[in-house]
C-alpha positions in Angstrom: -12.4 8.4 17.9 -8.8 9.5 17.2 -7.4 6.1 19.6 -10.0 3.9 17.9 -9.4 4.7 14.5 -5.1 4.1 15.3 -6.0 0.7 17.2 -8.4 -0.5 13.9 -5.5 0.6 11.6 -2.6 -0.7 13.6 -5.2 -4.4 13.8 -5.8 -4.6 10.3 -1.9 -3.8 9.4 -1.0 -6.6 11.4 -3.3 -9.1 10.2 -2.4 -8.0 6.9 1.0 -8.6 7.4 0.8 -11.8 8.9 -1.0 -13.3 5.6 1.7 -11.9 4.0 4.2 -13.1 6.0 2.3 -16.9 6.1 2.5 -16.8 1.7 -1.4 -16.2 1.6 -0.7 -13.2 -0.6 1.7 -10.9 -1.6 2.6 -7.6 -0.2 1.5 -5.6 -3.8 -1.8 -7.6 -3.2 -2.8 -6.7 -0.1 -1.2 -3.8 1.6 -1.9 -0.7 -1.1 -5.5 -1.7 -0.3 -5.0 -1.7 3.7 -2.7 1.6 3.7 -5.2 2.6 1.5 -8.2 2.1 3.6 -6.4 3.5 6.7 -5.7 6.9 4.8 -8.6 7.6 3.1 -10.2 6.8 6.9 -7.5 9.5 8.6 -8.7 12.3 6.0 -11.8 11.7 6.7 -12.7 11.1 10.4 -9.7 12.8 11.3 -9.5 16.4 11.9 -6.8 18.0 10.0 -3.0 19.1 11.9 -2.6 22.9 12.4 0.4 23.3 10.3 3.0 24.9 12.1 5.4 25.0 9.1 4.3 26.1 5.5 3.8 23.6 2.9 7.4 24.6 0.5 9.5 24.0 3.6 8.1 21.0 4.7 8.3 19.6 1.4 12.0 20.5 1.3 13.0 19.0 4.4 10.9 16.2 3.4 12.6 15.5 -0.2 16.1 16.1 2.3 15.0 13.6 4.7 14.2 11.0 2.4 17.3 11.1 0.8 19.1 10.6 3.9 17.0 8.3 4.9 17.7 6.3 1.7 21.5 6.8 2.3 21.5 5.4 5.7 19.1 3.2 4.9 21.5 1.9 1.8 24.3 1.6 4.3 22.7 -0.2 7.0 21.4 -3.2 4.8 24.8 -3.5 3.5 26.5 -3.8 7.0 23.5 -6.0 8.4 23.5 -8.1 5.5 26.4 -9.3 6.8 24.3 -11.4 9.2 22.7 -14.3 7.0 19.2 -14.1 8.4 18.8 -10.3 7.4 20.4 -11.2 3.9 17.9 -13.7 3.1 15.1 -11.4 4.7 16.2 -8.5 1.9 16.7 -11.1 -0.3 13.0 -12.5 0.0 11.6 -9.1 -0.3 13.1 -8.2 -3.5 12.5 -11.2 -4.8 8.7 -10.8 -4.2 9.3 -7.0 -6.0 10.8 -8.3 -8.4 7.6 -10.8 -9.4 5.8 -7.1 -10.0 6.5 -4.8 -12.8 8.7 -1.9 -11.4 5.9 0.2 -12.8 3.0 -1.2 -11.1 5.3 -1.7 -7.5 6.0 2.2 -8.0 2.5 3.1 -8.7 1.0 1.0 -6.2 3.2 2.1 -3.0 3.4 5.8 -4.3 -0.1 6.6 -4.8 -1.9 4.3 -2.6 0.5 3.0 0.1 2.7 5.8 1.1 0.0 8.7 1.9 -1.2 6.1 3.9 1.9 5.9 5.5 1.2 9.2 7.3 -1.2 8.1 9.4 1.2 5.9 10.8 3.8 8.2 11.7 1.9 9.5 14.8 2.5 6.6 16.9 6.0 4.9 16.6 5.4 2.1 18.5 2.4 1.2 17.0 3.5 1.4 13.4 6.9 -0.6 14.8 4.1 -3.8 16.0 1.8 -3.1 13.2 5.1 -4.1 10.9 6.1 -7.1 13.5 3.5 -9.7 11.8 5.9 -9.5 8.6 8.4 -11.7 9.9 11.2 -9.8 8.2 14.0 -8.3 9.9 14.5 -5.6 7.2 10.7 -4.5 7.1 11.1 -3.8 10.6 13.7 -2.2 10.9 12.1 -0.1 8.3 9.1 0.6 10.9 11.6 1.5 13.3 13.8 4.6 11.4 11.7 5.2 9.2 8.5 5.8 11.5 10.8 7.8 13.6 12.0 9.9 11.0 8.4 10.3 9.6 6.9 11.0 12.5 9.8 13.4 13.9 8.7 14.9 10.8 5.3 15.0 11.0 5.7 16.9 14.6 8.1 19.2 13.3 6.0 20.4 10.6 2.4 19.8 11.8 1.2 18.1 8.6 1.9 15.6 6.7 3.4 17.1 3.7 7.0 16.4 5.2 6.9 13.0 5.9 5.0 12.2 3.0 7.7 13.5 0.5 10.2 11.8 2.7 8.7 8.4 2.5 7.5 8.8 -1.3 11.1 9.7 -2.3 12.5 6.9 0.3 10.0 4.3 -1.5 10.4 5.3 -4.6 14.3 5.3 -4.7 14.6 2.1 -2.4 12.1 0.1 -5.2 14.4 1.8 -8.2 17.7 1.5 -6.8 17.8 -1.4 -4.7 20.7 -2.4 -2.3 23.3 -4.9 -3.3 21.8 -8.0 -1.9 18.6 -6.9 -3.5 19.6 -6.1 -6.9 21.5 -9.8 -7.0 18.0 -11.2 -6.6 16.3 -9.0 -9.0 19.0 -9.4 -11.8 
């Protein structure tokens, strides 16, 4: 059930992605819904982690991680923006973000698509193709560190209350605080 349930997620992230990707709809139209579905269908048909760490620390190194991860993150778009195609791929996606009020972006990815998210971090290379369909360098790069991070997180702590807090603060501060490329767009 576990495998089948990953595969259907992984599927329907893709082709979620790819109308994204093709202009069919935008990513605050479609993906809070399918991140949504795929959580609310972990909680459910999932059985829950043993928790190897208690809640307080994993939500400490979680809030930690995401910060770092928001650093790095912040310092690798400004060195591969250097490269035109991953400019214009940052570029595009802020420009899309910045189509949505700030309020309804944070709303949407905070309490819909990032507890989604943890599903995801249980299999890197799945949530690495599920991300491929985008077409955008900077999304999957995203999928990459941040799926690593997340789910080095999630084994470390046995639940999902690390890398949830580490990808709700990552979200929420890369939506608020954008990188340079970025905030040009959305000025």
């Amino acid at each position: 059930m576990r495998a089948a349930l990953i595969v259907v997620g992984i599927i329907a992230q893709m082709v979620a992605w790819w109308r994204i990707s093709s202009g069919r709809v935008t990513v605050w139209q479609l993906m809070p819904f399918v991140l949504g579905a795929m959580g609310i269908a972990a909680l459910l048909l999932m059985p829950p982690p043993q928790r190897t760490t208690g809640v307080g620390a994993a939500l400490a190194v979680g809030i930690g991680a995401g910060f770092v991860l928001f650093l790095g993150t912040r310092v690798f778009v400004a060195l591969a923006s250097l490269w035109g195609p991953f400019a214009h791929h940052v570029e595009e996606a802020y420009r899309e973000a910045a189509e949505e009020p700030v309020r309804a972006a944070l709303v949407l990815s905070l309490l819909i698509s990032v507890p989604a998210g943890g599903a995801a971090v249980a299999v890197l290379v799945l949530y690495v193709l599920g991300n491929v369909p985008s077409r955008s360098l900077p999304i999957v790069a995203g999928a990459v560190v941040g799926g690593a991070v997340w789910g080095a997180l999630a084994w470390w702590s046995g639940g999902l209350a690390a890398p949830l807090a580490s990808h709700i603060l990552w979200t929420g501060l890369m939506l608020l605080l954008p990188p340079k490329v970025g905030r040009e767009v959305a000025a």
